[in-house]
N, C-alpha and C positions, 0 to 999 in steps of 0.2 A: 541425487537419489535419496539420500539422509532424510532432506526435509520432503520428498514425494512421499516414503516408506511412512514418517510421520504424522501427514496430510490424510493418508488412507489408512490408517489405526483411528486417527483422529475422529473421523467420518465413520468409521462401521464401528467403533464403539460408541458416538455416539446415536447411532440409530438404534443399536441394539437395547442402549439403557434408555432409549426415550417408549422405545415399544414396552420394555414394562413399567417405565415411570408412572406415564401419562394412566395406561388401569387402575396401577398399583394406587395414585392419588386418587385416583376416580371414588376404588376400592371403601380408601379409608376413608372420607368424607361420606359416603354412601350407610360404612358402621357407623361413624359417629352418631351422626342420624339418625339411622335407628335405636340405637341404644337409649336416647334419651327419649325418643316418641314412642318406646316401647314403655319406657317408665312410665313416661305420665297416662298414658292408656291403664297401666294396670293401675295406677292409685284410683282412675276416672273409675274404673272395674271396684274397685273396693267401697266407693259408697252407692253404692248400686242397694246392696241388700241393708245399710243403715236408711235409705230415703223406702224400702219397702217395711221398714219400721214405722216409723215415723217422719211427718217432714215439719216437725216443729222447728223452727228457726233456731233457735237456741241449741237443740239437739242435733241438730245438721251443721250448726259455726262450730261445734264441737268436735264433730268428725273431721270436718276439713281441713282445721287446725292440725288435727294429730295427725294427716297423713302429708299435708303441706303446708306452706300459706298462702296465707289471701288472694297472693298476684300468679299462684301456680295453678290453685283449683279454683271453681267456682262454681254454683249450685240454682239454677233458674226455680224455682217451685211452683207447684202448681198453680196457686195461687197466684202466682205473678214476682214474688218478691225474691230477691238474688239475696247470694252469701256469697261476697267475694265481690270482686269486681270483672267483668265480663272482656270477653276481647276479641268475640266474634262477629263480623257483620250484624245485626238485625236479620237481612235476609235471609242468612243461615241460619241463624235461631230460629226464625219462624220455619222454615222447610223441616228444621231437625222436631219443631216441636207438632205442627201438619202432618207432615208425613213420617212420624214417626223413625228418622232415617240417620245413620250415625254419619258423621262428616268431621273430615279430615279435610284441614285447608291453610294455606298458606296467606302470612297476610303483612303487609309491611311491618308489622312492629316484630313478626314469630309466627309462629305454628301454633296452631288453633285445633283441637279434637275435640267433638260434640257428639255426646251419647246419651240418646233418651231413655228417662228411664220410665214404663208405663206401671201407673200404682191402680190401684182399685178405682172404683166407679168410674175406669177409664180416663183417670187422671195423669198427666204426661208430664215426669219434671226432666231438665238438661243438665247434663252433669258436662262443666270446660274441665278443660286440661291446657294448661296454656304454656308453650316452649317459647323463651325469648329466642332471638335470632344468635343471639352470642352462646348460651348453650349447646345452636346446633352444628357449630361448628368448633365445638369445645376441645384442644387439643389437635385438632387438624394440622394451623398452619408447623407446630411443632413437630410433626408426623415427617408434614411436607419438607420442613428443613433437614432433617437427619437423611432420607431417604434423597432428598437433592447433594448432599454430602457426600452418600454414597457413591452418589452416581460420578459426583465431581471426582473422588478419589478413583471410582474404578477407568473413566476416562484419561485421569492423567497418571496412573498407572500402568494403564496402555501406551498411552503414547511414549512413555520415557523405556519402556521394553521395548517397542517398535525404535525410538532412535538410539538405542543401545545395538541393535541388532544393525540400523544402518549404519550406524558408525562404523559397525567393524566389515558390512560389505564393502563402505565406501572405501575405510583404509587398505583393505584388500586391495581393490581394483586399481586406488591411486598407487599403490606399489608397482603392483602388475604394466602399469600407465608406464612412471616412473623408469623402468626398466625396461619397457622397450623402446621408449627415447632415445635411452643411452646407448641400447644394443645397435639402433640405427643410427647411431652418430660413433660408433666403434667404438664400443665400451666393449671389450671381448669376452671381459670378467665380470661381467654385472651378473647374478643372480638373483632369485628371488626366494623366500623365504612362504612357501605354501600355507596361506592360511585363512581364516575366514569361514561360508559355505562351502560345502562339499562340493561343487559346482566350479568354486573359483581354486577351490585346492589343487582339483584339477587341472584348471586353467596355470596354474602357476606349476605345477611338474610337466605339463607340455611346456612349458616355455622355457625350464630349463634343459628340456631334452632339445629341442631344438637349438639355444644355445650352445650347448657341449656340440651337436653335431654341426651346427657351421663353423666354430672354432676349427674341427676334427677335415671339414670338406677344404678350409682355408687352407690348412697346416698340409694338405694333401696339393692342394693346388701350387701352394707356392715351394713346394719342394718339386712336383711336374717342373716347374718353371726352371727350378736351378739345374734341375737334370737335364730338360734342353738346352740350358743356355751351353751348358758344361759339354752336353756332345756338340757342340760348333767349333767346340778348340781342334779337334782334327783337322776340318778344312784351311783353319787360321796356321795350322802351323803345315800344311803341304803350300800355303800362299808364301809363308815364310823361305821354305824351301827355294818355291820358284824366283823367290825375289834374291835369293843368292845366287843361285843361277845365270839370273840377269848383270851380274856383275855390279859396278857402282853405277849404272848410266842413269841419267833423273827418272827416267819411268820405274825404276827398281827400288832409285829412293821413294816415289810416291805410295809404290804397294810398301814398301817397308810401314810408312808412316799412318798409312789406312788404316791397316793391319792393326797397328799397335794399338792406334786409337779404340778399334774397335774391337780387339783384345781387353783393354780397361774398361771400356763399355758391358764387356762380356761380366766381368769380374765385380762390378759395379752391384749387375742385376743378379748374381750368384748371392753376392753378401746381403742385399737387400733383401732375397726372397728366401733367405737362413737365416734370416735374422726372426728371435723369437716375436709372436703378434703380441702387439699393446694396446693399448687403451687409446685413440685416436681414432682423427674423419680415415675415412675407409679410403679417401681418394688420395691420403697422401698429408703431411704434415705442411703447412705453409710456414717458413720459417721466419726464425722472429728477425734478422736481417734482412733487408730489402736487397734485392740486385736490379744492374742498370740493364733496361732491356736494349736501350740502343749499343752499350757496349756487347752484348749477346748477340745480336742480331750482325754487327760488324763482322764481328769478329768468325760468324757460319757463313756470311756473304763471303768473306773471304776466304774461306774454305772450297767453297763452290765455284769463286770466279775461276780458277786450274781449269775446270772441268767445263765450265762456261765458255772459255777462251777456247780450248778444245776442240768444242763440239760450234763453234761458230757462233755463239749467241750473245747477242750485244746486250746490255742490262746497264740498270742505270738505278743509284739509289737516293735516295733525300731520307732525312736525319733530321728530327728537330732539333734546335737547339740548346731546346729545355731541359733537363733534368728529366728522367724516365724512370723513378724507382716503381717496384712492383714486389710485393711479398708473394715471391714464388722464389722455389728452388732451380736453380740457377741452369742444372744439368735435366731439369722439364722443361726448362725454356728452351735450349737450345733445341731441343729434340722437338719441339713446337716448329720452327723454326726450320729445321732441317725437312719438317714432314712439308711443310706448304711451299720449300722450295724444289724438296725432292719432286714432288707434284708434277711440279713443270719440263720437269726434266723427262720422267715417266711418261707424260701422257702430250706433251706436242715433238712434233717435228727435230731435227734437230737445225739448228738457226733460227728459231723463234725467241724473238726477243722477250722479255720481261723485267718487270721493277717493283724494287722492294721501299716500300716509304714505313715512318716510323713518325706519327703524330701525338700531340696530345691535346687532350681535351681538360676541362677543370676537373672533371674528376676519372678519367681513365686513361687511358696509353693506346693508338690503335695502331697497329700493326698491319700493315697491305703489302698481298702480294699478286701481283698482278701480271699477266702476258698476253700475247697475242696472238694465240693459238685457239682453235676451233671453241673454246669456250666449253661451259658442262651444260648441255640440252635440260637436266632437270635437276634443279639447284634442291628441291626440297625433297628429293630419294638420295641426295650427295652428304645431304644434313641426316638422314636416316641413321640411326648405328649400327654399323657393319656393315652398309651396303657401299660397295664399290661401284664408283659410275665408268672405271675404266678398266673392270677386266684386274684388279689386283684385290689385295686383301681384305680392301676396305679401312686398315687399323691408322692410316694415316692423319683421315680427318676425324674419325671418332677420337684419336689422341688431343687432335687440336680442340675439338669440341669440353670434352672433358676437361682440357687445361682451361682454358676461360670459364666452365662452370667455376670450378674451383677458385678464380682469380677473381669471382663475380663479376666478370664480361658476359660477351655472347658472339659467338660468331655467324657471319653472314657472307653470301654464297651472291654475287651481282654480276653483271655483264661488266667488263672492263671497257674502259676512253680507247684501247689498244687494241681491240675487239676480240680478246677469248674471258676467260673468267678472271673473276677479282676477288680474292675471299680478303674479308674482315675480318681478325678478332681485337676484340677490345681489352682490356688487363684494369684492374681497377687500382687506382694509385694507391701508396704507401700511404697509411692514415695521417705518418706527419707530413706528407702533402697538401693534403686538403685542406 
């Protein structure tokens, strides 16, 4: 924008000073011109009334003398014989002395004026006046230099106001720039300092007003959150209830141990979403430790096999043997994990089989979970966010989706070898992997 803003100062200033240059030269070579062909006209003019005196030669070298020299005037007589030296065509002499007829003319060596003068018995003398070529342009190109100076200064005068003025829209705007990067990459505290155009000043207090107010809708939201997590303890603790009730029999230990679980899970997302907003990606901090995602992923299988056994479903898992670091926090993985197996459990039969594999590739970790259950009819509304393909909240796979943006993976939605669905996600390795 600097150098555009520059480019068009550059341009209409200089059209504006070529529109009066180019006159303005025209102008002054036009005076010069006359000035000097005026002169030598009037001297031509002043022996007009010495040659109706007399046109003795000697009398006439005498005038000529005193108003020029020899090579400025010169004097044709009647008689024939010249004073001075002449510098008019022949053809114009004779026309001027024929017809009687004053003539102005141009001629390679100068400028040439011939005025006859008529004496008695119809006698006709020529009086020259002769301007060399360097007189008529006497002081011109000096004119022409000063007034191209001008011009030079009032052009680069322009332009360095014009890139004064873009410098400071540009700095503006890269601030403005600057600051919404950060605001979209969770800078919560970035503001900007309104300056520049009036135009952009404004631009910079809408965007701190908008900043204060998505802090203010955040700070709103993630306190909604802590406040539902916090009305769940009721339920959690009438489950506690029933679970003494039950005595010590293993199903009582299991609501016990649910419970709990999902009590510190409660406690988890309470502190998390009271915790004051920082300066961070909006989706979550990726931490500077790697965790193993097949020890994750073991270790939620084995959570689930209780319930698997349970409900009759046979599963079966494979494990690379590779090493699986992945910079994710540890308690979004598992909850990765938990949503693509809870899945299966939600939406097939019960005795439907499934299996969980854990690969790697050189540069990612993929994660499959897989069954044998009616499959998802339209895999790319199941990838949608928010939309549930079976009747529930939907938050399952937009969780998992989300978790591998963040991991720069991507997950994918395919027919399983076991014929229901097979979802992908990918995890992208620990950089000291690679």
């Amino acid at each position: 924008m600097r150098r555009a803003l520059a480019g068009i100062s550059l341009a209409a200033t200089l059209m504006v000073a070529l529109s009066f240059l180019v006159p303005l030269a025209l102008l002054v070579r036009e005076q010069a011109r006359d000035r000097v062909t005026t002169a030598a006209e009037q001297r031509a003019a002043a022996l007009s009334p010495v040659l109706a005196l007399t046109t003795r030669r000697a009398d006439v070298q005498q005038a000529v003398s005193g108003l020029g020299s020899d090579d400025r005037l010169a004097v044709r007589l009647p008689d024939g014989g010249l004073v001075g030296t002449l510098h008019a065509p022949q053809e114009a002499l004779k026309r001027a002395v024929g017809k009687r007829e004053t003539l102005a003319l141009d001629t390679a060596e100068g400028w040439v004026y011939l005025q006859p003068v008529v004496l008695a018995e119809n006698r006709v003398a020529v009086v020259e006046a002769y301007v060399p070529t360097g007189d008529l342009t006497r002081g011109v190109w000096a004119s022409w230099g000063v007034m191209s100076l001008l011009a030079l200064g009032l052009v680069g005068g322009s332009v360095l106001v014009a890139d004064r003025l873009g410098a400071r829209v540009v700095r503006s705007s890269r601030s403005l720039k600057r600051a919404s990067l950060a605001l979209g990459s969770g800078d919560l505290d970035v503001r900007v300092d309104p300056d520049g155009p009036p135009e952009l000043q404004e631009a910079g207090a809408a965007f701190n007003t908008m900043a204060d107010r998505v802090v203010e809708l955040l700070a709103i939201e993630r306190e909604m959150v802590a406040d539902l997590s916090h009305r769940l303890r009721t339920p959690l603790t009438a489950l506690y209830l029933e679970a003494d009730l039950l005595g010590g029999s293993p199903g009582a230990r299991r609501i016990t141990e649910a419970v709990s679980q999902l009590e510190s899970e409660l406690d988890s997302i309470i502190t998390a979403a009271r915790t004051p907003l920082a300066a961070g990606p909006v989706n979550g901090t990726i931490p500077a430790r790697p965790c193993e995602l097949t020890e994750v992923v073991a270790m939620r299988l084995d959570f689930w096999s209780v319930l698997a056994t349970q409900q009759e479903r046979l599963y079966e898992r494979s494990f690379t043997p590779r090493r699986t670091p992945v910079r994710f926090p540890e308690d979004d993985l598992a909850a990765v994990v938990d949503a693509l197996i809870g899945n299966v459990f939600r939406h097939t039969p019960q005795g439907t089989a499934f299996a969980v594999r854990v690969e790697r590739t050189d540069r990612h970790v993929l994660l499959t979970v897989e069954d044998a259950g009616p499959g998802v009819a339209d895999p790319d509304a199941a990838l949608t966010r928010g939309v549930s393909v079976g009747g529930s909240t939907g938050l399952g796979l937009d969780i998992v989706a989300r978790a591998a943006s963040v991991a720069g993976g991507e997950l994918e939605i395919t027919r399983a070898a076991m014929g229901g669905a097979r979802v992908r996600v990918s995890f992208g390795l620990a950089r000291d992997e690679l």
